[in-house]
C-alpha positions, 0 to 999 in steps of 0.5 A: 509390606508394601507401600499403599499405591500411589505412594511412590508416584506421589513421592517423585512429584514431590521430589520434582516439586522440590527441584524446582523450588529449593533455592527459595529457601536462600530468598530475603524477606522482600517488601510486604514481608517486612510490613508484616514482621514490623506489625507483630513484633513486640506485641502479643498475639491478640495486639497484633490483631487488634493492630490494624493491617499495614497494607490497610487493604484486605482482611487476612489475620491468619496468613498475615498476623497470626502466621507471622507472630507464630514464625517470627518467634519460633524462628527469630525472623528467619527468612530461610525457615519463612521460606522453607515453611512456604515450600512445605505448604506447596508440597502440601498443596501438590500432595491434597491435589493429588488426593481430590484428583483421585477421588474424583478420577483415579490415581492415573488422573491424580499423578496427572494433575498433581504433576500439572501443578508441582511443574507450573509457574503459577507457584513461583511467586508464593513460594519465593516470596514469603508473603506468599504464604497468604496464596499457599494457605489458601488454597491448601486450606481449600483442598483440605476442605474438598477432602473434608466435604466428599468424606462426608465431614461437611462442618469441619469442611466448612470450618476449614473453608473459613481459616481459608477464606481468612488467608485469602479471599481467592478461594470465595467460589469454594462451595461450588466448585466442592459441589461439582466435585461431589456430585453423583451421576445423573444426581439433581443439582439441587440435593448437590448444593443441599450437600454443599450448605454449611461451605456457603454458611461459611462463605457467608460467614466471612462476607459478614466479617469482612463488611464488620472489618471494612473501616480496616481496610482503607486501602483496598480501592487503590488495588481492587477494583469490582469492574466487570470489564477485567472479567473479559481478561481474566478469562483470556488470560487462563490459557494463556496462563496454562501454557506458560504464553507469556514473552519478551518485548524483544520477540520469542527469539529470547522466549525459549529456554532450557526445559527442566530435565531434572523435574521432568524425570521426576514427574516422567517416574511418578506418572509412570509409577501411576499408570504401572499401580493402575494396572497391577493387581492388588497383591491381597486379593485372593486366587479365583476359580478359572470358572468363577467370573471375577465381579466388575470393579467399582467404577471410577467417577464418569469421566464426564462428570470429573472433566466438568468438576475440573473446568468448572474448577478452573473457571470459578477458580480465578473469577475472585481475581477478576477485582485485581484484573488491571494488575494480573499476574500467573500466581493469582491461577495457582487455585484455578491450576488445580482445576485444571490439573483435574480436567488434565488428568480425566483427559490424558489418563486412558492415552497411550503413556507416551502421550501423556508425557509429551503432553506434560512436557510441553506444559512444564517446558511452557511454564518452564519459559514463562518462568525464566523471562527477564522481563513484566509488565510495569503499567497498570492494564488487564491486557499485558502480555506478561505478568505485573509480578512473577519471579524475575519481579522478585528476584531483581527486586529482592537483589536492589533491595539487599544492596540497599540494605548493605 
């Protein structure tokens, strides 16, 4: 029996997801995480989210209080299961993009966009810090939403939606970014955001739970600020963000490191596996006539249609950070990334392959860079060139703190 296609290319992103990833299974708990452990230890389920926030700023009881009370029992507050569970939600998050990228697209688009993201940096910081996992549910729970919502299952996508939203408020502009992945060619956006109305419920929803909750959150003016000002920014930062555009104070002589061959191989198999399933006739279909015209194969979705889903996608995708914009870091784009996995994989997916791969190659050499500066931005500014906590913040951080505890 033959694998279903697109199972094998999608195993090699994964694989090359988990290359890049695996030595955060040796990271400390670091910071907020301890906050978080202190909160739900010793008090049952319900009193750890009666308690109030220890950060005291946004409202997230599912990626903070009921995440942590479940994986500190389970594990007896094991930071290396903390992170292994966080990378097992990133494998999740590259796998479900894979899926809504084909849905939309094709499986050429998918392995494309799914390798975009498994390569880029802005999944750096959730995945190595174990409060990450507030980013990771989040946007998991959102694809699964996308999934939910184009099958037809639009209550429990909004359902899902709302378990998102509770881990992390970066996912707000769901409903439309849903719609614009759901819509049919030349359909009324009307009937398209009629579709969508139980996701804005939810939405809805939550903005009601977070008015109810706000006397909770005393401390969420020192961190998010609803200044328009930090819009410009945000905007400015995406493609920097994309291409990994982040350097030294000493210059870009130190900007360049070693690309990483081992994940690139990887993601290089998969997008060829891709192509080669694309391709190849399906062993099942039965020998036709000479004589007999084979009928037209369903079309994928208009290639303008998707194109405009995964730029939409990446837009409204990071306009939530837009609060936190005097603190910008890659990791708040790891949502609007999957859109822009999308617009990737309807632009390269007819190329030439070896297009396709140079392409990739420089977008995970970039990443790649940004990954491996030794250097972010200590002030507070919209306008930094470099992220205010990215994986060097943590690692040096989380090396200054052991000492500290030894």
């Amino acid at each position: 029996m033959r694998a279903a296609p697109g199972i094998l290319p999608l195993a090699a992103i994964l694989l090359a997801a988990l290359a890049l990833h695996y030595d955060a299974l040796k990271a400390p708990f670091f910071a907020d995480d301890y906050l978080f452990l202190d909160q739900v230890r010793d008090r049952s389920l319900i009193a750890a989210l009666a308690a109030p926030d220890p950060l005291g700023n946004y409202f997230r009881p599912v990626s903070r209080q009921l995440h942590f009370w479940t994986l500190a029992r389970l594990t007896h507050e094991s930071p290396a299961a903390f992170h292994a569970v966080n990378l097992g939600i990133f494998v999740v998050v590259v796998g479900l993009s894979f899926a809504v990228c084909r849905a939309a697209a094709g499986i050429e688009a998918a392995a494309i966009g799914a390798s975009f993201v498994a390569l880029h940096h802005s999944a750096d910081v959730p995945v190595l810090w174990a409060s990450g996992s507030q980013d990771l549910l989040a946007v998991a729970g959102s694809l699964a939403a996308f999934l939910l919502h184009r099958g037809g299952r639009r209550f429990w996508a909004a359902a899902v939606l709302l378990i998102a939203l509770l881990c992390k408020e970066t996912v707000l502009m769901a409903p439309w970014i849903a719609a614009a992945l759901d819509r049919r060619p030349r359909e009324r956006w009307s009937s398209v955001l009629r579709r969508a109305w139980p996701m804005g419920a939810a939405v809805g929803l939550w903005g009601l739970i977070w008015l109810a909750t706000r006397a909770r959150r005393p401390a969420i003016g020192l961190e998010a600020r609803f200044d328009p000002a930090g819009l410009p920014g945000m905007l400015v930062h995406l493609p920097q963000v994309v291409l990994g555009l982040e350097w030294p104070h000493d210059g870009p002589a130190k900007m360049l490191h070693a690309p990483p061959w081992l994940a690139l191989g990887l993601v290089a198999l998969g997008l060829w596996g891709a192509r080669s399933g694309a391709r190849r006739p399906l062993p099942h279909q039965p020998k036709r006539s000479t004589t007999t015209p084979a009928p037209a194969a369903a079309p994928l979705s208009p290639a303008r249609g998707a194109l405009f889903a995964g730029l939409a996608w990446a837009v409204l995708g990071m306009l939530p950070a837009f609060a936190v914009a005097d603190i910008w870091s890659a990791y708040f784009y790891l949502f609007a990334m999957c859109g822009v996995g999308l617009a990737l994989g309807v632009l390269l997916r007819a190329r030439p392959l070896i297009v396709t791969l140079a392409v990739m190659g420089i977008l995970g050499w970039g990443s790649e860079n940004a990954r491996r500066m030794t250097e972010f931005a200590t002030g507070r500014g919209a306008w930094t060139v470099q992220s205010h906590v990215n994986r060097f913040y943590l690692e040096r951080a989380m090396r200054k703190a052991g000492y500290y505890l030894a």
